[in-house]
Residue frames as a rotation matrix with the C-alpha (Angstrom) as fourth column:
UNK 1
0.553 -0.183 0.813 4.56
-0.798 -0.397 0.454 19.84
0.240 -0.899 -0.366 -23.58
UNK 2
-0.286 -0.328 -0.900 7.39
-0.407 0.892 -0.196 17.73
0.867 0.311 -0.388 -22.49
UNK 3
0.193 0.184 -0.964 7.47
0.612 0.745 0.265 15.12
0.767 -0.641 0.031 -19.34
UNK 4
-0.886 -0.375 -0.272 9.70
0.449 -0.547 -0.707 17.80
0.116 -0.749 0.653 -17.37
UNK 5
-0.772 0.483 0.413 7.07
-0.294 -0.848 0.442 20.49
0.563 0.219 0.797 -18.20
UNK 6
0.167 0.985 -0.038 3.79
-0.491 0.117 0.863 18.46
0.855 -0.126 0.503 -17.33
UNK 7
0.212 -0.060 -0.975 5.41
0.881 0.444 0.165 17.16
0.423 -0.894 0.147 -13.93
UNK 8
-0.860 -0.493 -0.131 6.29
0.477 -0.688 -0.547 20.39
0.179 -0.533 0.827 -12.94
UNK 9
-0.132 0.960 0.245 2.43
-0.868 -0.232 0.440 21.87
0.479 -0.154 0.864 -13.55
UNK 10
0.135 0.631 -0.764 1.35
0.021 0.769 0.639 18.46
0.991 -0.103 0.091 -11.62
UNK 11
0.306 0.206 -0.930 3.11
0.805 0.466 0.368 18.88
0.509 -0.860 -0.023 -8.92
UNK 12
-0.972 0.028 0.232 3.18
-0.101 -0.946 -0.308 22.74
0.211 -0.323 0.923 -8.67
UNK 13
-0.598 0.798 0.070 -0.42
-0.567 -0.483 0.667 22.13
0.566 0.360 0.742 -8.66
UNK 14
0.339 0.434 -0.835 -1.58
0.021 0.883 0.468 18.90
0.941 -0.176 0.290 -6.65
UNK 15
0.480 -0.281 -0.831 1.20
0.837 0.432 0.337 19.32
0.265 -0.857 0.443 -4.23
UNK 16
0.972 -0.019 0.235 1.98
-0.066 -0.979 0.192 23.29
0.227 -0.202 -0.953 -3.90
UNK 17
0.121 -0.991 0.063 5.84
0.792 0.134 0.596 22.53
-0.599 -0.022 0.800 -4.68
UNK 18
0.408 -0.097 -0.908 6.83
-0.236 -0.972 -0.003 26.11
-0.882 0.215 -0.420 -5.63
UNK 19
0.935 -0.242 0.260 7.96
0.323 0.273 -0.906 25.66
0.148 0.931 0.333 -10.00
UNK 20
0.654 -0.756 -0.039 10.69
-0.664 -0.549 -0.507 27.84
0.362 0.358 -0.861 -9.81
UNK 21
0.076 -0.469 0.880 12.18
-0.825 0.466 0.320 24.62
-0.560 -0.750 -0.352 -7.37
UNK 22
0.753 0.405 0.518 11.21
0.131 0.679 -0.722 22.26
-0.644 0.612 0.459 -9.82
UNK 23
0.137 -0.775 -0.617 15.00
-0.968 -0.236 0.081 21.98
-0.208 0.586 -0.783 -11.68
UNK 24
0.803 0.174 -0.570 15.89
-0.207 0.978 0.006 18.83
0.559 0.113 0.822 -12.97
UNK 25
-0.120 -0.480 -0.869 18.62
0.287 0.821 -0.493 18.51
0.950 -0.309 0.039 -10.43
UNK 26
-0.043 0.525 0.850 16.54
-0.874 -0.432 0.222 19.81
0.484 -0.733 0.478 -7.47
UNK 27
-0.894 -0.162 -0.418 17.05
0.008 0.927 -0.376 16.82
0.449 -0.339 -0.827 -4.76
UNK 28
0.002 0.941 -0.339 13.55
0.162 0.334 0.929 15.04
0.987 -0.057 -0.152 -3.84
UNK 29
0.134 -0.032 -0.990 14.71
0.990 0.055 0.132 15.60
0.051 -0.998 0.040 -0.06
UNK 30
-0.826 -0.168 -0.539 15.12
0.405 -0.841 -0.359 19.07
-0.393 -0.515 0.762 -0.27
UNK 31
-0.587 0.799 -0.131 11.63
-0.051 0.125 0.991 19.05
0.808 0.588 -0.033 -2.26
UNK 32
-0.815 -0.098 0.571 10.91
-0.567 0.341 -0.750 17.81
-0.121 -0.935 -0.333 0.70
UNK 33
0.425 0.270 -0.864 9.25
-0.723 0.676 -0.144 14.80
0.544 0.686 0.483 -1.10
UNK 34
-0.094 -0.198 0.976 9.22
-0.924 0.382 -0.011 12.00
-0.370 -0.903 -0.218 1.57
UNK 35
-0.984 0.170 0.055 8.62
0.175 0.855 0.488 8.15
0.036 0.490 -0.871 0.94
UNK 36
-0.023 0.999 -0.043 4.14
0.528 -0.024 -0.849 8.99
-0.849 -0.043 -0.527 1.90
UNK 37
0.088 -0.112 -0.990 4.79
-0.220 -0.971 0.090 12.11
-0.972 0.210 -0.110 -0.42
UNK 38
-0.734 -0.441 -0.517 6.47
-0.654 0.251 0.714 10.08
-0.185 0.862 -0.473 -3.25
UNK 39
-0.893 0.253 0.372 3.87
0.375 0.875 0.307 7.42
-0.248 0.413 -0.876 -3.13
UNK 40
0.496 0.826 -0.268 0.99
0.503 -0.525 -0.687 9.93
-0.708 0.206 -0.676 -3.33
UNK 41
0.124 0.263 -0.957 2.90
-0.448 -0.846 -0.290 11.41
-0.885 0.465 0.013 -6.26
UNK 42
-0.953 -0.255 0.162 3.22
-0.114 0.800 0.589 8.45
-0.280 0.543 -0.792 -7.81
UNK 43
-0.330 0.878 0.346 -0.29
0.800 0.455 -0.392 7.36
-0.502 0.148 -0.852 -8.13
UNK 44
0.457 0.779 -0.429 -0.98
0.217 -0.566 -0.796 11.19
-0.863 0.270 -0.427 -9.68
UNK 45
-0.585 -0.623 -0.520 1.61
-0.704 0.072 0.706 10.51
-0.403 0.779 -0.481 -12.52
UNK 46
-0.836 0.029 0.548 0.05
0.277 0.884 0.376 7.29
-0.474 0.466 -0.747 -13.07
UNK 47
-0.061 0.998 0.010 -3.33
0.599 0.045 -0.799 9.18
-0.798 -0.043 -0.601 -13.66
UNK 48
0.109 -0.327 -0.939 -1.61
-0.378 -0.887 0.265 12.03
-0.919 0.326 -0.220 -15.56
UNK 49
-0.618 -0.208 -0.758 0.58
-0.782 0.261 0.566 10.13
0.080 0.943 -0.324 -18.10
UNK 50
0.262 0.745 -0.613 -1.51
-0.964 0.182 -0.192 7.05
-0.032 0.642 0.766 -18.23
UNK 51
-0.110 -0.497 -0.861 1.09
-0.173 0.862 -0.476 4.18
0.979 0.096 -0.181 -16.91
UNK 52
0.872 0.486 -0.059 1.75
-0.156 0.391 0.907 2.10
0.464 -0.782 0.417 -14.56
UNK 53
0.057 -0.952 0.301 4.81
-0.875 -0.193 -0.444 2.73
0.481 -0.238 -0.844 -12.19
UNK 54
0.564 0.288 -0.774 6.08
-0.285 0.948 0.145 -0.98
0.776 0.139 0.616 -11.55
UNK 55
-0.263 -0.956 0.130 8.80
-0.286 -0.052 -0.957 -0.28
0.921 -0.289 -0.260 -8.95
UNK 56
0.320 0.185 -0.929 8.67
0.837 0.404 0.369 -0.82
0.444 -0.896 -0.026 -5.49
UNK 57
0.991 0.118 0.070 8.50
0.092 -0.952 0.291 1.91
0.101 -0.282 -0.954 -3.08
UNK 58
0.690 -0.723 -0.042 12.23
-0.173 -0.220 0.960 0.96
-0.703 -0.655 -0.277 -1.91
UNK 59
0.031 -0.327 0.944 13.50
1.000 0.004 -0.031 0.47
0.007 0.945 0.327 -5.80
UNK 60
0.302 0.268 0.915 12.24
0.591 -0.805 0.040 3.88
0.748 0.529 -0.402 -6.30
UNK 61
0.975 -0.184 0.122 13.71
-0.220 -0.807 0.548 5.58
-0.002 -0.561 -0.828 -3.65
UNK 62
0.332 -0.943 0.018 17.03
0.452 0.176 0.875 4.17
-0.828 -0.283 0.484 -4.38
UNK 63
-0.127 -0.061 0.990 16.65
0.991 -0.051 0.124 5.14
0.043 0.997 0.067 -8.19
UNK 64
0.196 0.134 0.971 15.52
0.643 -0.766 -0.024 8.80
0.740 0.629 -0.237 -7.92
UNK 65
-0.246 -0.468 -0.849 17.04
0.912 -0.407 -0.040 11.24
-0.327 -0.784 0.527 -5.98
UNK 66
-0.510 0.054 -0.858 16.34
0.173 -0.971 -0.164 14.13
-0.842 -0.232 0.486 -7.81
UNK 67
0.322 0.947 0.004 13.67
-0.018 0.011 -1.000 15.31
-0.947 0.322 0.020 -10.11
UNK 68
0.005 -0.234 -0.972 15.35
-0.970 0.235 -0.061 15.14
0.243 0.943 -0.226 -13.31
UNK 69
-0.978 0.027 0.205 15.65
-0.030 0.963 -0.269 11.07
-0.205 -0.269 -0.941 -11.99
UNK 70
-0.271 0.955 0.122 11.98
0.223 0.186 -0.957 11.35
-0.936 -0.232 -0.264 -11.84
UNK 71
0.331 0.614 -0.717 11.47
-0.728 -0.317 -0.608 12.68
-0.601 0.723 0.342 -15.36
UNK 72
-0.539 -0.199 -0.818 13.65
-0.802 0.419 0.426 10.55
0.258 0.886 -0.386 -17.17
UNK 73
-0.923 0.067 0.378 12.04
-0.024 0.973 -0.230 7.27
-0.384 -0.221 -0.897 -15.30
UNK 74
-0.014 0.960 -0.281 8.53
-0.292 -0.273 -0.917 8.76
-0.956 0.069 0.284 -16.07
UNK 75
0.065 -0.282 -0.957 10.01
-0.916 -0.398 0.054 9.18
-0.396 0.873 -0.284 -19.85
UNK 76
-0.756 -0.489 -0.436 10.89
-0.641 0.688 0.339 5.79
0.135 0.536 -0.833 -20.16
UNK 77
-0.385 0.860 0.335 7.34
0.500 0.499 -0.707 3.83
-0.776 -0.105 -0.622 -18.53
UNK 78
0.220 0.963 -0.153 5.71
-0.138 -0.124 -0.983 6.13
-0.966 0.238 0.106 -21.12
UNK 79
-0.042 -0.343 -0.938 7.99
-0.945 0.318 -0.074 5.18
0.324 0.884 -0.338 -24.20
UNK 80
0.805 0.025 -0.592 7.39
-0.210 0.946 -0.246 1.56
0.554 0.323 0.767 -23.39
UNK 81
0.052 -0.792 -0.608 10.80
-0.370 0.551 -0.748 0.67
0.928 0.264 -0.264 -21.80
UNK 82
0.824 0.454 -0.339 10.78
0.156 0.393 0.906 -1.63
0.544 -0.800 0.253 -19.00
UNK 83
0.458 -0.627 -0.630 14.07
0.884 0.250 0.395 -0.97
-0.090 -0.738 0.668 -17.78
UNK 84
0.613 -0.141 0.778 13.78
0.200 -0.924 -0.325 2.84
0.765 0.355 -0.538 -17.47
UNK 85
-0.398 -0.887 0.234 16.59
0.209 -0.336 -0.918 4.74
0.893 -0.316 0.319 -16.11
């Protein structure tokens, strides 16, 4: 299963965000996927994949706008790279 695949069952599931919405350029604001929203889905990635999301809340809202933003950044904390996209 990739990263897209197992964020899309995490947060169809945790946060009743409808899948079929779940595109990888679906914008986090029409997600409606606030800064409270993003930091509660942050903390259930971190439990999911097993890392640890170093960013700051206002890093990370400049950095991902739209859920493909969110997979690759996921993609890269869990390959190891500190300066994920």
């Amino acid at each position: 299963m990739t990263t897209f695949e197992r964020l899309q069952a995490l947060l169809g599931k945790d946060f009743d965000l409808p899948l079929e919405k779940l595109e990888r350029d679906a914008r986090l604001e029409d997600l409606e996927i606030d800064s409270l929203r993003m930091i509660e889905i942050m903390f259930s990635v971190e439990d999911a994949f097993k890392i640890t999301i170093p960013a700051e809340q206002a890093e990370l809202k400049a950095r991902l706008t739209t859920f493909g933003d969110l997979v690759d950044y996921i993609d890269g904390l869990v390959a190891g790279k500190p300066g994920a996209p």
